[in-house]
TORTI-715775 format. One record per atom (N, C-alpha, C): residue number from 1; residue in one letter; atom name; x, y, z. Coordinates in Angstrom, 1 decimal. Example, Ala and Ser with C-alpha at 12.3 -4.5 7.8 and 13.67 -1.06 7.14 Angstrom:
! residues 2
<1 'A' 'N' <13.2 -5.7 7.8>>,
<1 'A' 'CA' <12.3 -4.5 7.8>>,
<1 'A' 'C' <13.2 -3.3 7.8>>,
<2 'S' 'N' <12.8 -2.2 7.1>>,
<2 'S' 'CA' <13.7 -1.1 7.1>>,
<2 'S' 'C' <12.9 0.0 7.9>>,
//
This chain:
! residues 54
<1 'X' 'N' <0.8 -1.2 0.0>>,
<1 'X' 'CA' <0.0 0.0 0.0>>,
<1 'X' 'C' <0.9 1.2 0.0>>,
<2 'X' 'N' <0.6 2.7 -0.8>>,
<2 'X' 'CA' <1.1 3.5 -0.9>>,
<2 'X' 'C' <0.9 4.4 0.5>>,
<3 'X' 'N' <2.2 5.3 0.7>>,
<3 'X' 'CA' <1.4 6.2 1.7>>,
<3 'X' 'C' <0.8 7.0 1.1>>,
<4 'X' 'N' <0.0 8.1 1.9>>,
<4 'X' 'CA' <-1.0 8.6 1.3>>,
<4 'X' 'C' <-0.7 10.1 1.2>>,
<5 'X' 'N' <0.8 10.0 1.9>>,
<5 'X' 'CA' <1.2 11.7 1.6>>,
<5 'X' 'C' <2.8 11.1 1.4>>,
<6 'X' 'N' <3.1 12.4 0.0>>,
<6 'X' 'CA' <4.6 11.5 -0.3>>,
<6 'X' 'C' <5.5 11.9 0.8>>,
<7 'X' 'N' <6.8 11.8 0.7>>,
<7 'X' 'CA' <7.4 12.2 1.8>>,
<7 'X' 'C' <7.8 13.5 1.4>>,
<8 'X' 'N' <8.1 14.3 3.0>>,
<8 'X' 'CA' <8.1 15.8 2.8>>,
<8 'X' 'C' <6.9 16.6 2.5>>,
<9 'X' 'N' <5.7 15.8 2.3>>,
<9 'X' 'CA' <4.7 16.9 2.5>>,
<9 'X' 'C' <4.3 16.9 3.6>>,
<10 'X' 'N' <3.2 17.9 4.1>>,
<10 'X' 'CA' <2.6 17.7 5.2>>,
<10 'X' 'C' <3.3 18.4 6.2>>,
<11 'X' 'N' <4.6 18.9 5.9>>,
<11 'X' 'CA' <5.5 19.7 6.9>>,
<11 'X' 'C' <5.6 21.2 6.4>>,
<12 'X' 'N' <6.3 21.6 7.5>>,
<12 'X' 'CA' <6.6 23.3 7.3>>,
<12 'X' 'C' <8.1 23.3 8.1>>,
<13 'X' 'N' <8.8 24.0 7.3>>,
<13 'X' 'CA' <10.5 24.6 8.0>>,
<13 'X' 'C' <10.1 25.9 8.4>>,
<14 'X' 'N' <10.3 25.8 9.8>>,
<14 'X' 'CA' <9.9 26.8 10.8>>,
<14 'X' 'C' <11.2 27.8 11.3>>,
<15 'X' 'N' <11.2 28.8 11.3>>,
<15 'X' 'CA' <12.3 29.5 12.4>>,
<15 'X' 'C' <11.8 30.7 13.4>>,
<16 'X' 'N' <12.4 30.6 14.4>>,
<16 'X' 'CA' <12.2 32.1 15.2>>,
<16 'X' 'C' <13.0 33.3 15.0>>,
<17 'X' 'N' <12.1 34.4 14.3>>,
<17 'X' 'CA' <13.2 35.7 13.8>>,
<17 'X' 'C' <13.1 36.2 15.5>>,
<18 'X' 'N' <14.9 36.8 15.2>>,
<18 'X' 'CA' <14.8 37.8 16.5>>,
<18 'X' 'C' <14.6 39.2 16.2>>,
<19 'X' 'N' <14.4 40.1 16.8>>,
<19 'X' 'CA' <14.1 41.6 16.5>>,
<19 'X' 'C' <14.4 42.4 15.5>>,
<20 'X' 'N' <16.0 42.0 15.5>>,
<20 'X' 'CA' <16.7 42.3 14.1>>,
<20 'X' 'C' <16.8 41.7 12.7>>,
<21 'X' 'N' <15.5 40.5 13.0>>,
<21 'X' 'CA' <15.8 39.9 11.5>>,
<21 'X' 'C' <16.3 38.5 11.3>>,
<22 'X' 'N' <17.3 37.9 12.5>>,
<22 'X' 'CA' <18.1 36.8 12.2>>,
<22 'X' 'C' <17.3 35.9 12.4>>,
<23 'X' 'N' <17.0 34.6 11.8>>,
<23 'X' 'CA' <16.6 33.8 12.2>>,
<23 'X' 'C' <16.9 32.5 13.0>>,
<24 'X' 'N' <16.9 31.8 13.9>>,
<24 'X' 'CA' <17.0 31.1 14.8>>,
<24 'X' 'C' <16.7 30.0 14.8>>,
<25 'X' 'N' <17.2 28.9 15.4>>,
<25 'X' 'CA' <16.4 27.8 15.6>>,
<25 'X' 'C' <15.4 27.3 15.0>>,
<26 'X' 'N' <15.9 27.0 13.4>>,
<26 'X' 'CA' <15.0 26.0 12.4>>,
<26 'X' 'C' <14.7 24.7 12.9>>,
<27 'X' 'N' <13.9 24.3 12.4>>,
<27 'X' 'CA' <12.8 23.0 12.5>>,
<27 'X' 'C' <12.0 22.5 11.4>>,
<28 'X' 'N' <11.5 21.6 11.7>>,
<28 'X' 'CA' <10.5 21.0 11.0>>,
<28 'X' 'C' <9.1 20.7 11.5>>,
<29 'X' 'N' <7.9 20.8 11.0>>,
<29 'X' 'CA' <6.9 21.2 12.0>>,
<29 'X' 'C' <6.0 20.3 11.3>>,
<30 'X' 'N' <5.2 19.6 11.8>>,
<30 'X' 'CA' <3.9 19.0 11.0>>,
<30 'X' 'C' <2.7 20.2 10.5>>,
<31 'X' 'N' <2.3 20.2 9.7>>,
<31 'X' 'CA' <0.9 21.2 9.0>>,
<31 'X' 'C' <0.0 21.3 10.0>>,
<32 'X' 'N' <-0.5 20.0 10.7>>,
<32 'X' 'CA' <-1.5 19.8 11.4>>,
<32 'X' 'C' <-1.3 20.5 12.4>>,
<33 'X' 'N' <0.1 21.2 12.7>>,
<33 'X' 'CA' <0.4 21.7 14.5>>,
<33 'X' 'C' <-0.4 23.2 13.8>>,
<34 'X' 'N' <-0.8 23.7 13.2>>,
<34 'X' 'CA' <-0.9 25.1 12.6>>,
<34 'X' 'C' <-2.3 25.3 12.6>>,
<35 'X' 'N' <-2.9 27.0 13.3>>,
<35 'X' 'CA' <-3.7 27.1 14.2>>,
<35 'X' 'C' <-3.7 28.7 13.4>>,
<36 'X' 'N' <-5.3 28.7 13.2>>,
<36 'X' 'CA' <-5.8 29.8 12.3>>,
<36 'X' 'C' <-5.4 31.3 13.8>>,
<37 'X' 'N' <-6.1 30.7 14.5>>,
<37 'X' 'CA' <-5.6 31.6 15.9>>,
<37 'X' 'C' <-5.0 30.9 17.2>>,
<38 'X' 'N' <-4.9 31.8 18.2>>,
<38 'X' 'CA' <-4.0 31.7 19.0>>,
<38 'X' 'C' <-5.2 30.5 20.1>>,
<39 'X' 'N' <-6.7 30.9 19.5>>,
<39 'X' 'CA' <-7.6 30.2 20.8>>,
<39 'X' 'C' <-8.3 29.0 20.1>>,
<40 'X' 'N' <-8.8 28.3 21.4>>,
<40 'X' 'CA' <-9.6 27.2 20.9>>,
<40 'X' 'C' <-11.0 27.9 20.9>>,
<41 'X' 'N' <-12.2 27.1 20.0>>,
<41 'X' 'CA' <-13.5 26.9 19.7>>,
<41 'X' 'C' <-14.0 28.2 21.4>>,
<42 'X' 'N' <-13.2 26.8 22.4>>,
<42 'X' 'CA' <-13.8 27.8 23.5>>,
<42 'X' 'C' <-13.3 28.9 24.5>>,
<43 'X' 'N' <-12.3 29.4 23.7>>,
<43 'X' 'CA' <-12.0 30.6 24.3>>,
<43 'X' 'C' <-11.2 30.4 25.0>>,
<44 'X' 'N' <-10.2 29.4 25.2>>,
<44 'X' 'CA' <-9.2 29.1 25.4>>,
<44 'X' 'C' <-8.1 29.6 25.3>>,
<45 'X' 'N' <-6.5 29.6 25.4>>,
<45 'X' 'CA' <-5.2 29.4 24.8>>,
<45 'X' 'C' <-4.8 28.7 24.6>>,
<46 'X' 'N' <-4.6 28.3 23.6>>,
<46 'X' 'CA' <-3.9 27.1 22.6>>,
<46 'X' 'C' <-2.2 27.2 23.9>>,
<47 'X' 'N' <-2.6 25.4 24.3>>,
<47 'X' 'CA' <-1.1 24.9 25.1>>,
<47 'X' 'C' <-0.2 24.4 23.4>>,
<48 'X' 'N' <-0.7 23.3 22.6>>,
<48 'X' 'CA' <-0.1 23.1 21.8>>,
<48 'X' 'C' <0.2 24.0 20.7>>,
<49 'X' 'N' <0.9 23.5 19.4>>,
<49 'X' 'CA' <1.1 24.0 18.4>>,
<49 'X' 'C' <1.3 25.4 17.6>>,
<50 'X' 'N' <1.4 25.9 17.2>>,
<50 'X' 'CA' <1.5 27.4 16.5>>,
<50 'X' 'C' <0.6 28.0 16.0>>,
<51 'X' 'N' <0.1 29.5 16.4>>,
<51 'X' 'CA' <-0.3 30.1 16.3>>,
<51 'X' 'C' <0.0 31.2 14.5>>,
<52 'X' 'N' <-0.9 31.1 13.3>>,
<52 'X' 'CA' <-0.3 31.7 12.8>>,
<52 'X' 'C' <-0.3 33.3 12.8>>,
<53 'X' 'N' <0.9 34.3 12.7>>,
<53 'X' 'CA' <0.9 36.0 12.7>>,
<53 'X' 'C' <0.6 36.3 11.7>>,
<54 'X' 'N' <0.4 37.6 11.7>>,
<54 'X' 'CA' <0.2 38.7 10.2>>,
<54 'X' 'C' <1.6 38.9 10.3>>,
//
């Protein structure tokens, strides 16, 4: 049986810019961790995954 996502999809390469611009501490992130906002359904703070900015 095939997988059903080829490999390398489904991910995002992630970094933390610092103030000035540099970026830091790349990664690899699953799609699924990625969060239209910062809250849940109920008004929560998201403990897991990333939040995405403007």
């Amino acid at each position: 049986m095939r997988d059903p996502v080829p490999s390398g999809h489904g991910k995002a390469q992630v970094v933390t810019l610092t103030d000035d611009g540099r970026e830091v501490r790349p990664r690899s992130v699953e799609a699924d961790q990625f969060h239209a906002t910062a809250y849940t359904h109920g008004g929560q703070p998201r403990r897991t995954g990333y939040a995405q900015e403007a």
